[in-house]
C-alpha positions as CSV (number, residue, x, y, z in Angstrom):
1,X,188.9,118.6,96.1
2,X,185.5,119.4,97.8
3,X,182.3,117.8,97.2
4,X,180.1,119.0,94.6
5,X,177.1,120.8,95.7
6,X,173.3,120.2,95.6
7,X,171.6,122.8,93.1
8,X,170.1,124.9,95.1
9,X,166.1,124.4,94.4
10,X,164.1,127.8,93.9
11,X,160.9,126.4,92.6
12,X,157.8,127.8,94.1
13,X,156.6,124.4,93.6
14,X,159.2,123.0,96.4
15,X,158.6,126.2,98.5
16,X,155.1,125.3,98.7
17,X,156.3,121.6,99.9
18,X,158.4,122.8,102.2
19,X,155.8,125.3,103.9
20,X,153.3,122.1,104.0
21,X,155.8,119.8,105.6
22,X,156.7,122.5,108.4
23,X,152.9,123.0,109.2
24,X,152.3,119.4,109.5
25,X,154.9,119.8,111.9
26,X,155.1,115.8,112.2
27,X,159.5,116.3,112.1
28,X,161.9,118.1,113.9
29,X,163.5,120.7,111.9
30,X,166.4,118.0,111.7
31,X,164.7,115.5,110.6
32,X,162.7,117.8,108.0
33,X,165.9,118.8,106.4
34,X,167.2,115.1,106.1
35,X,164.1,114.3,104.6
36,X,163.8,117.4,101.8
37,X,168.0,116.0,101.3
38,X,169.4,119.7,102.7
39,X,170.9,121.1,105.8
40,X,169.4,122.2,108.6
41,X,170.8,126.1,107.6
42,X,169.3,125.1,104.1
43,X,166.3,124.5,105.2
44,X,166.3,127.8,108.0
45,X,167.5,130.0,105.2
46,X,164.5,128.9,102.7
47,X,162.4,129.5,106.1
48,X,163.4,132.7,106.2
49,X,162.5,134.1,102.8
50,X,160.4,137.1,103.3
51,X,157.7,135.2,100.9
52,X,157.9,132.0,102.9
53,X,157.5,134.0,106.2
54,X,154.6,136.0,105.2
55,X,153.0,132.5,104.1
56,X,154.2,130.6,107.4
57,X,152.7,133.6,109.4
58,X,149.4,133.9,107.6
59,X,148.9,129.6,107.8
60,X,149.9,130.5,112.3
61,X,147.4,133.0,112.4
62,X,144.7,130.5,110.4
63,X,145.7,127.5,112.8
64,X,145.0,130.0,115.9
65,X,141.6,131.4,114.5
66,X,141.0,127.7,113.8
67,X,142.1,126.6,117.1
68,X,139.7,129.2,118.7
69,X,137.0,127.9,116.8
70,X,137.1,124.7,118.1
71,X,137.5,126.1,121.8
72,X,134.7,128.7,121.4
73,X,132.5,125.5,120.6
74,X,133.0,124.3,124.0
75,X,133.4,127.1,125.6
76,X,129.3,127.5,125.9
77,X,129.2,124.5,127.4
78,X,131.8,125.4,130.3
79,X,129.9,128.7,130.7
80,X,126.4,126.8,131.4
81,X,128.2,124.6,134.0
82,X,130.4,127.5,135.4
83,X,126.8,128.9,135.8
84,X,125.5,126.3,137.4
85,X,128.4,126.2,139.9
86,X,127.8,129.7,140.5
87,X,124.1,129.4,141.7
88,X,125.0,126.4,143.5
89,X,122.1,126.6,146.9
90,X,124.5,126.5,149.3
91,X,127.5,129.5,148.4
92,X,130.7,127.8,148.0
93,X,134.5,128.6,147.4
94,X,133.5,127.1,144.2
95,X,130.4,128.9,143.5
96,X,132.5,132.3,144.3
97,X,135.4,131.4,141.4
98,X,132.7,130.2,139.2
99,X,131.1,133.2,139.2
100,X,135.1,135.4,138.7
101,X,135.5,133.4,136.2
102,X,132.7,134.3,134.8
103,X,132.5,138.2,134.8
104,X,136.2,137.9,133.8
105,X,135.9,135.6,131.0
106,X,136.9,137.4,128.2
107,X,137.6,136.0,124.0
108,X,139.8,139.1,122.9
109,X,140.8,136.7,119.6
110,X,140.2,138.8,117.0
111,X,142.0,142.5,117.5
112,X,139.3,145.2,117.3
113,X,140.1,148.0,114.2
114,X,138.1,150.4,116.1
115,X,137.6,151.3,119.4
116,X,135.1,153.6,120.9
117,X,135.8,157.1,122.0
118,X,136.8,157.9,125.6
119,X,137.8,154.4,126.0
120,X,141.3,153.3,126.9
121,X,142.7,150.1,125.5
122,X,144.8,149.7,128.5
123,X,141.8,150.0,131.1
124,X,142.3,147.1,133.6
125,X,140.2,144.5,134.3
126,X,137.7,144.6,137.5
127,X,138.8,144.0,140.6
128,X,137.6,140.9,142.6
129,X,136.2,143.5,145.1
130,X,133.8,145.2,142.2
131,X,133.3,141.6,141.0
132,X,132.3,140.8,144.0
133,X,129.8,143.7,145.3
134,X,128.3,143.2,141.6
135,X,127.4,139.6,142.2
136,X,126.1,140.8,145.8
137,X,123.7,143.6,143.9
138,X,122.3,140.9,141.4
139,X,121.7,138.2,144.8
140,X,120.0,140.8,146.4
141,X,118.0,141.6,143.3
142,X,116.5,138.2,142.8
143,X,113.7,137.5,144.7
């Protein structure tokens, strides 16, 4: 004679709990399931419903956009150093990344809806040679 089984739960209610507990992501997936008393395929398989998916994707996009927040917040700050690097007196190895980094820092977080005629969306990034003669024509620019 087998064991009886666990009723499955199909509350939106539990759903809900379950999303929250995988984003707090404090547990392995094991030690989820043990916790929310089901299997680890129980726990895969509620996962995996289409209206738990588009809810676990939409709160991963929100923790990115979130996460970029906080990194655009300091990312000023490195620019103004990066910056200062760059105009460094005496031209370093240092000075020269600084100011790659620079011409090739780029946010691309959010994806763009539109893009502007003529232009290709898989143009590729300057060279360090154009990077390069570019910062040459602004040194000899400044007086």
């Amino acid at each position: 004679m087998s064991a009886p089984q666990r009723p499955r739960r199909k509350c939106k209610a539990f759903d809900e709990h379950v999303i929250a507990r995988i984003v707090e992501a404090d547990l392995s997936p094991a030690e989820l399931a043990r916790e929310l008393e089901m299997s680890l395929f129980e726990l895969s398989e509620r996962a995996a419903q289409p209206s738990n998916v588009k809810a676990l994707e939409a709160l991963a996009r929100l923790s990115d956009v979130r996460t970029q927040m906080l990194l655009s917040q300091y990312r000023a700050n490195a620019a103004i150093r990066l910056i200062e690097i760059a105009l460094a007196k005496e031209p370093t190895e240092a000075s020269r990344r600084a100011c790659v980094d620079l011409l090739r820092a780029d946010l691309d977080v959010f994806e763009q809806t539109c893009q502007p005629t003529g232009e290709s969306q898989d143009a590729a990034p300057p060279s360090e040679e154009t990077i390069l003669a570019a910062l040459e024509r602004l040194g000899e620019q400044q007086p």
